[in-house]
C-alpha positions in Angstrom: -3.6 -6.9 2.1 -3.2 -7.3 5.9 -3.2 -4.9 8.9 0.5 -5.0 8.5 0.5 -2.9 5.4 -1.8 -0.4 6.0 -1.2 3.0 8.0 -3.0 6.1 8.9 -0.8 9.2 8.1 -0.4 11.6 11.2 -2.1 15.1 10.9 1.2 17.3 9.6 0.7 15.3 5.8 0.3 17.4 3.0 -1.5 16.8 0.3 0.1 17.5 -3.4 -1.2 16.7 -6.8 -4.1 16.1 -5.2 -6.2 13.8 -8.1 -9.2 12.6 -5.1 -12.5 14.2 -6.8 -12.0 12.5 -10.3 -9.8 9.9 -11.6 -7.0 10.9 -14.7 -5.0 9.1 -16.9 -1.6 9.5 -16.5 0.7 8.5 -19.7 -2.4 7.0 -21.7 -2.7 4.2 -18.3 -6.2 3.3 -16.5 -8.0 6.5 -14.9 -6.8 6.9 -11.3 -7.7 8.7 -7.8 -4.1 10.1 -6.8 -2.2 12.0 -4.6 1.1 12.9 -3.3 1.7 12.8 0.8 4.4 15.2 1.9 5.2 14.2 5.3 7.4 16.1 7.6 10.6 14.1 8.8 9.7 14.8 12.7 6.4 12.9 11.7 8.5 10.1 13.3 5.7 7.7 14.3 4.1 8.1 10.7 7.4 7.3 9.2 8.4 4.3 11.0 4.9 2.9 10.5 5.2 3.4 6.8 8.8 1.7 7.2 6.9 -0.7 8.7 4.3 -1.4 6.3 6.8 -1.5 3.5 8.8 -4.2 5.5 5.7 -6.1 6.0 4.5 -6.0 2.0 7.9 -7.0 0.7 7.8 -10.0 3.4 3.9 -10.5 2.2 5.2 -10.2 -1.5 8.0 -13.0 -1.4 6.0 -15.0 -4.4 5.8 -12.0 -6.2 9.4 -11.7 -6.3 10.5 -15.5 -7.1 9.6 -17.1 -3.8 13.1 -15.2 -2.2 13.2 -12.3 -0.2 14.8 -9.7 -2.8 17.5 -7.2 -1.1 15.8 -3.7 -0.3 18.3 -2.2 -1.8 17.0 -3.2 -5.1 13.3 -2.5 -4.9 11.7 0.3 -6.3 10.4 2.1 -2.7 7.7 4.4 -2.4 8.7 6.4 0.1 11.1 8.8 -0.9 13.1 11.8 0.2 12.3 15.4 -0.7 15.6 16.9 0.6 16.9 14.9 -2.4 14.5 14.3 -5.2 12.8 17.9 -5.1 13.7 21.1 -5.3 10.8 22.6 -3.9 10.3 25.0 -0.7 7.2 22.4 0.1 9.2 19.4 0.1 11.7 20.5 2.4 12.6 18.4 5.6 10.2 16.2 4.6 9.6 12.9 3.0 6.8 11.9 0.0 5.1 9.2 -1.5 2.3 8.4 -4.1 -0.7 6.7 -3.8 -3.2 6.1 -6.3 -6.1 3.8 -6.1 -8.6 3.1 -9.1 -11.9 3.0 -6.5 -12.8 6.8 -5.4 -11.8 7.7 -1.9 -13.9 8.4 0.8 -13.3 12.2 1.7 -14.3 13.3 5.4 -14.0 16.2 8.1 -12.5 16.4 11.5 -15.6 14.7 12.6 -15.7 12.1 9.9 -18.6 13.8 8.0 -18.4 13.5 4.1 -17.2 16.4 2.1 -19.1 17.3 -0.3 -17.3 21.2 -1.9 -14.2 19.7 -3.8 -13.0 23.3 -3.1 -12.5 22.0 0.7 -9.8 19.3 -0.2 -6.8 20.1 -2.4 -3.1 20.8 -3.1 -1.7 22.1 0.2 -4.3 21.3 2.8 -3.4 19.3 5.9 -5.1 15.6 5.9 -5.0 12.4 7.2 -4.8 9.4 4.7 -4.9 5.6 5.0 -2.4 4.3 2.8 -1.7 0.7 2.2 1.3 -0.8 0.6 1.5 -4.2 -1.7 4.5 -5.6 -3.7 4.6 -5.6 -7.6 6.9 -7.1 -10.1 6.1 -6.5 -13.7 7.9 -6.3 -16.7 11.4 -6.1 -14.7 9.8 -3.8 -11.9 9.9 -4.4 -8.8 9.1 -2.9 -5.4 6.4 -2.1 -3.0 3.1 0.8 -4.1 1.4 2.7 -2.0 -2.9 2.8 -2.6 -4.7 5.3 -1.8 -7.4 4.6 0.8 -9.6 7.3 2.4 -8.8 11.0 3.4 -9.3 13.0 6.6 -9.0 16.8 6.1 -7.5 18.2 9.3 -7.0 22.4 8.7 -6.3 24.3 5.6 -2.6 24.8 4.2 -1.3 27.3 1.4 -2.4 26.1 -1.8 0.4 23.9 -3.6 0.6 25.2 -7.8 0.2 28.8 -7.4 -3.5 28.2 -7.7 -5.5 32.0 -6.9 -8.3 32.4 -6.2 -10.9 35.5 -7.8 -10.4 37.1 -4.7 -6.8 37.6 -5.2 -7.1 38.3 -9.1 -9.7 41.0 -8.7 -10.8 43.8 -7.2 -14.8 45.1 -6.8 -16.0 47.1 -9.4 -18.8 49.8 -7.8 -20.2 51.0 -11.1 -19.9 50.6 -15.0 -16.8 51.5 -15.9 -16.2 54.9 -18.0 -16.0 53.1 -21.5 -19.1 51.1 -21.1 -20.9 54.9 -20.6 
């Protein structure tokens, strides 16, 4: 991996299905550390650097793909556009990708102090992420991933997944209620 591939997100990404406290299995695979980036489409630095990077692993991939420069066209990309492939409010005008990594990112604050509440990061809150892309070709696949490196929470967001919290489920409750008298 070289400096080429890698990028820094800006600070309007979005983290969705965010996986970063403990690895899963997805479809019976090796456990992973993953999340989804939503990234607004006027994010146009993070955009073209993550064009960029892309451009740069399928050059740094050539033996991967049979020693010839395969047409983009055909590759399996990671970026992808959430105007078109989601029909989801949080997606809208914006652009997504998934990166997964089996080592455990490093999770920090504004002033690159490790969090330590998993309640801090999560589904809708507002990060930056170093990403880093890398060309694969297996079993007829091929294209350029994206792996997940380390995470920057910048602010909060809305919670992605209708996730409540008690505070919204409940209400106080002063005394014992009448049937418990």
């Amino acid at each position: 991996m070289s400096k080429n591939t890698k990028v820094v997100t800006g600070i309007k990404t979005r983290l969705s299905y965010a996986n970063v406290w403990e690895p899963k299995s997805i479809n019976g695979g090796k456990e992973k550390y993953s999340v989804s980036l939503i990234i607004p489409k006027d994010d146009a630095k993070t955009i073209q650097d993550i064009n960029q990077a892309i451009d740069a692993a399928i050059e740094e991939g050539i033996g991967k793909f049979g020693g010839k420069k395969p047409n983009k066209a055909a590759l399996k990309l990671p970026l992808r556009d959430g105007d078109v492939e989601k029909d989801d409010a949080n997606y809208a005008n914006s652009y997504f990708l998934n990166a997964n990594s089996i080592t455990a990112p490093q999770i920090v604050d504004k002033h690159v102090q490790p969090i330590l509440d998993r309640d801090e990061v999560y589904s809708g809150c507002y990060a930056r992420v170093s990403i880093s892309f890398y060309a694969f070709n297996t079993n007829g696949n091929r294209g350029v991933a994206c792996g997940l490196g380390n995470i920057q929470k910048i602010r909060d967001g809305e919670p992605l997944g209708g996730r409540s919290t008690a505070v919204d489920d409940f209400s106080t409750i002063d005394d014992e209620p009448d049937f418990l008298a």
